[in-house]
C-alpha positions in Angstrom: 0.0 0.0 0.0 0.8 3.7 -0.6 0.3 6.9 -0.2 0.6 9.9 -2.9 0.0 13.8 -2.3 -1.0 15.8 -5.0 -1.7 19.6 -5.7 -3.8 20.0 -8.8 -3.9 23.8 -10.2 -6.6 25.2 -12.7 -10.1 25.8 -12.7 -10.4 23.3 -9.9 -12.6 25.0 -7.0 -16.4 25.8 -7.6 -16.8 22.9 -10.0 -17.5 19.7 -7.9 -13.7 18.8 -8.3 -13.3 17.4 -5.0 -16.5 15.8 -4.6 -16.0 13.7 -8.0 -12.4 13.0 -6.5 -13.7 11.6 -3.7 -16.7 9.4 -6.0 -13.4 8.4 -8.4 -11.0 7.4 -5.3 -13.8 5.2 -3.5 -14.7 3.2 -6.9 -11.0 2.8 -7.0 -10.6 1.3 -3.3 -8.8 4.2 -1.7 -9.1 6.6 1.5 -7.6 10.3 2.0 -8.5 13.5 1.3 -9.3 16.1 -1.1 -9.3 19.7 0.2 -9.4 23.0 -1.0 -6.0 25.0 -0.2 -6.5 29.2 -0.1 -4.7 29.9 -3.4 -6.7 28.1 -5.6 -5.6 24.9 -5.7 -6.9 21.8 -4.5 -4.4 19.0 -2.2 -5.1 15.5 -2.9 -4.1 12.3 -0.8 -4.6 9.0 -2.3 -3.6 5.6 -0.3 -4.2 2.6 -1.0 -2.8 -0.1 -3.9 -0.1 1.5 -6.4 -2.5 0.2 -9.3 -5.7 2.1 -8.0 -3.5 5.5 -6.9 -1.9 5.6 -10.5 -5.0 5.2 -11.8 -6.5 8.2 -9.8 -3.8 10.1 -10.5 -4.3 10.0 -14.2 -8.3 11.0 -13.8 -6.7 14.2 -11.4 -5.2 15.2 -14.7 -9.1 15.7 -16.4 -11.8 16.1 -13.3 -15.6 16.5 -13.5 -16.9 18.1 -16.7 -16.2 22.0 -15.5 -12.7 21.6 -14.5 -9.8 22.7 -16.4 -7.0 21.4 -14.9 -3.4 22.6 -15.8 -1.3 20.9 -13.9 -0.9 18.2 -10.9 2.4 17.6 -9.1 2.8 14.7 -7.3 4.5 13.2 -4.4 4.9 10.2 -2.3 4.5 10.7 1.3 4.6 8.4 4.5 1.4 5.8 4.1 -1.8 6.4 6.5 -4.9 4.7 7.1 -7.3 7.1 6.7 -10.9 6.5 7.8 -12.6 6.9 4.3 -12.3 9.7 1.9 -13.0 13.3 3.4 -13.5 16.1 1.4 -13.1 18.3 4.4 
């Protein structure tokens, strides 16, 4: 199991990006967290198998319908149960 953290610029708040983030990471078996951050952006945390988190990772790159993402940095970071998916 694993753990990435990813910040995902664009037109990424206001347009049910976190919600469908959390919908996309749930079919795909994983818990975290996707939160708004105050410039703009939105942080990501996806754990669980490498498989499913490289798969979310390529949907952060397109979003829900109104998004327009333009660019998502990734990072691995220490793994952590998390309790779900919050989209705090």
């Amino acid at each position: 199991m694993i753990c990435v953290r990813c910040v995902v610029a664009g037109r990424v708040q206001g347009v049910w990006y976190r919600a469908a983030t959390r919908q996309q990471a749930l079919a795909l078996g994983l818990c975290g967290h996707a939160v708004n951050l105050p410039d703009g952006r939105v942080e990501v945390i996806a754990c669980g198998a490498p498989q499913a988190v490289a798969t979310l990772q390529e949907w952060l790159w397109r979003g829900p319908e109104l998004a327009r993402v333009s660019d998502v940095v990734c990072e691995p970071v220490e793994y952590r149960a998390y309790a779900g998916f919050d989209t705090g």
